[in-house]
C-alpha positions in Angstrom: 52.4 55.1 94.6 49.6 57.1 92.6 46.1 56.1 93.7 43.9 55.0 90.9 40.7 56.8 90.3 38.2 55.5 89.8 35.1 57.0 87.1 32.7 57.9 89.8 35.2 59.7 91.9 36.6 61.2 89.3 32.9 62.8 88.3 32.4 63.9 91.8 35.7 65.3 91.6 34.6 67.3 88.3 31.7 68.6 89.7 32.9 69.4 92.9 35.8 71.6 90.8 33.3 73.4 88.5 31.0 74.3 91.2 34.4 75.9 93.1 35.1 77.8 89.8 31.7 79.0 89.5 32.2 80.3 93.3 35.0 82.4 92.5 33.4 83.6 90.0 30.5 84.7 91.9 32.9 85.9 95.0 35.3 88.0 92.0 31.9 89.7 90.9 30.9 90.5 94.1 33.9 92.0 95.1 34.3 94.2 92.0 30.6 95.6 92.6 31.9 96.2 96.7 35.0 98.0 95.8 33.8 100.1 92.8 36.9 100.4 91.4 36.1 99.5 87.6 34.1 101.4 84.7 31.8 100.1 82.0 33.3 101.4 79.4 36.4 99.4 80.0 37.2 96.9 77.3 36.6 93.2 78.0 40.2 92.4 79.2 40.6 95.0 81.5 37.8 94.0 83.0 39.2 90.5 83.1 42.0 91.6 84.7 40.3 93.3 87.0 38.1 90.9 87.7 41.2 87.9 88.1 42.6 90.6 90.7 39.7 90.8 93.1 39.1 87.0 92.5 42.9 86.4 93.9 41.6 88.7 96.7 39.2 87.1 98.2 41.5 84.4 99.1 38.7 81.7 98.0 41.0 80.1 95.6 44.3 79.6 97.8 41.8 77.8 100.5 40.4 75.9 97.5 43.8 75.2 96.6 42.9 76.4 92.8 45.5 78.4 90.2 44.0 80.4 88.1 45.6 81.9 84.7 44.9 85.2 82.8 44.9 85.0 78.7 46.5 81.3 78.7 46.8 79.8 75.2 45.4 76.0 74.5 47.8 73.8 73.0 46.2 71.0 71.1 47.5 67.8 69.6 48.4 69.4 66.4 50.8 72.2 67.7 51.9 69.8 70.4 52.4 66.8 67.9 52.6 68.2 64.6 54.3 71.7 64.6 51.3 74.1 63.8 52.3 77.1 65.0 51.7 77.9 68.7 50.8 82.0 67.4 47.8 80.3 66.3 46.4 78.7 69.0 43.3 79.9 71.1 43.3 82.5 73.8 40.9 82.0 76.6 40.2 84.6 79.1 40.5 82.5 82.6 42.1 78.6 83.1 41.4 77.6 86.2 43.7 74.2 87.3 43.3 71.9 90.2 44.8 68.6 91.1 43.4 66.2 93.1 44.8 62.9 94.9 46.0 60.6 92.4 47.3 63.6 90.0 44.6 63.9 88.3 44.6 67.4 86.9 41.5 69.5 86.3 41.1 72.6 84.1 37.9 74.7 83.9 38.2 77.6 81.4 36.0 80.5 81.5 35.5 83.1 78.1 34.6 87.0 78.9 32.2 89.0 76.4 31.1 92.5 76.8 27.3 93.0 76.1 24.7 95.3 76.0 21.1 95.7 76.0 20.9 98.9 73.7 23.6 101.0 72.0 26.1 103.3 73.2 28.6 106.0 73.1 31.7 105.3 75.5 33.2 108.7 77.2 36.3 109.0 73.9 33.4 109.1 71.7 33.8 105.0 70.2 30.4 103.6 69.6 29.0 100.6 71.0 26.5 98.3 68.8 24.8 95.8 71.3 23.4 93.9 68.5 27.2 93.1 67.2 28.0 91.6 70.8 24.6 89.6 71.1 25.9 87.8 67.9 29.1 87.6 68.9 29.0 86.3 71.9 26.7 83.2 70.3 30.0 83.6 67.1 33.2 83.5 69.0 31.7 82.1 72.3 28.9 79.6 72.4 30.5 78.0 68.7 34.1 77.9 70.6 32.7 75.9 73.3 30.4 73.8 70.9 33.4 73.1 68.8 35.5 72.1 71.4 38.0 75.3 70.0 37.6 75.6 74.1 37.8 73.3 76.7 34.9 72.7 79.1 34.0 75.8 81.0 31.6 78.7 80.9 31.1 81.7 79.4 31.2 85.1 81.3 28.8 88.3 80.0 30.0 91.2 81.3 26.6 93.7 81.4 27.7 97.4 80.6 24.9 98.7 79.6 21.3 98.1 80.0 19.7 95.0 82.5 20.4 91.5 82.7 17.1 90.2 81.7 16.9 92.2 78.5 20.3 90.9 77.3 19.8 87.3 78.1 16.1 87.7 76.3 17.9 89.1 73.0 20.5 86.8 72.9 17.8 84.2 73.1 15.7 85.7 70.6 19.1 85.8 68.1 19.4 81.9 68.5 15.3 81.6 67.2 15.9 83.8 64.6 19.1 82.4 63.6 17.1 78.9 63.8 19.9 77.5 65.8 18.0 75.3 68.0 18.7 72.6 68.9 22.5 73.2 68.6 22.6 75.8 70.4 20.0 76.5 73.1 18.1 79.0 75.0 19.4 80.4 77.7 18.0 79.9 81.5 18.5 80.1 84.9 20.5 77.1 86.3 19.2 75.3 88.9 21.9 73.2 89.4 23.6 76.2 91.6 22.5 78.5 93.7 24.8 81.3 92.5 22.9 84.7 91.1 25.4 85.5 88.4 24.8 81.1 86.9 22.2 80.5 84.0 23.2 77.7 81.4 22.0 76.3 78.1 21.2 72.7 76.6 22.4 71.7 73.1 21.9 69.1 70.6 25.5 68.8 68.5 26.5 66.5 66.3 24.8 63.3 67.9 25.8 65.0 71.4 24.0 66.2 74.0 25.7 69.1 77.0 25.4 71.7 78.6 27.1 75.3 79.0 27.0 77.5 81.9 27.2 81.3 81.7 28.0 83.5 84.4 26.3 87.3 83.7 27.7 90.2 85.8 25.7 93.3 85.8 27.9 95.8 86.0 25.3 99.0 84.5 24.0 101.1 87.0 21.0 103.0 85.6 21.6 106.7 86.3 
């Protein structure tokens, strides 16, 4: 017999999952930075796949009991129900999927974005604009998640070039100029976890008030 659930345990039961996916977040990043076997110039989804890789091996999520997916599509009611096309639906970089007693399923999903603090040339010549991926990742990350395009989770800004304060700062300084606030707000550190890599933002949407985390890796090594 399934055990019922009841509202509070389930939110403990959230939290306690989103603060685990956080974790192997933090542990993945970590690891990456102790083996030294990525470059910056990599594009975002090799990084991802790097980064899934050295999540898997720190064993964290087998103890956690946690599954984790690269690139898995979200199905929503109307490809489900009413035959959209599935080649349409959203990609998202990590799903990560636990179950607890009562099989009651949990998902956190997690969306990569390169960024930079100033521009660059990668070593096959391709320029990078910074400015393109500080409104980007507000465009196609911050928007997904306010638009529920994407399921609860976090965004994760991978730092190639420059330092983590001078990204976050320009990012913040796009959403003033922009005049997105309160929709979409500034970024800060989260003191809701202890975790280096965690900073999260408040927002006013549509009559609704939440918040998304963010998870920076500095991966730029000046000199």
């Amino acid at each position: 017999m399934k055990r019922k659930i009841r509202r509070k345990d389930g939110l403990v039961f959230k939290n306690r999952f989103r603060h685990l996916c956080l974790q192997a977040l933090q542990l993945g990043y970590e690891k990456m930075l102790a083996d030294g076997q990525f470059k910056v110039f990599w594009e975002e989804d090799n990084l991802t796949a790097h980064l899934v890789e050295k999540i898997e091996g720190t064993g964290f999520l087998e103890e956690s009991h946690i599954f984790i997916n690269h690139q898995s599509p979200i199905y929503g009611h109307e490809i489900i129900y009413e035959g959209m096309s599935a080649k349409n639906a959203p990609i998202v970089d990590f799903k990560f999927s636990k179950w607890y007693p009562g099989n009651t399923g949990l998902h956190f999903y997690a969306e990569a974005k390169n960024l930079s603090e100033n521009n660059w040339d990668k070593p096959n010549g391709a320029s990078v604009d910074a400015s393109y991926y500080r409104a980007r990742y507000i465009d196609t990350g911050i928007e997904n998640f306010l638009s529920g395009r994407y399921p609860e989770g976090c965004l994760v800004g991978y730092i190639v070039q420059g330092k983590q304060e001078q990204v976050i700062s320009g990012i913040n300084r796009l959403i003033e100029s922009r005049k997105l606030l309160p929709k979409v707000g500034l970024i800060q550190k989260d003191s809701d976890v202890s975790f280096s890599t965690c900073y999260c933002s408040s927002h006013d949407f549509e009559g609704r008030q939440f918040t998304i985390r963010h998870v920076f890796m500095q991966f730029w090594k000046e000199g």
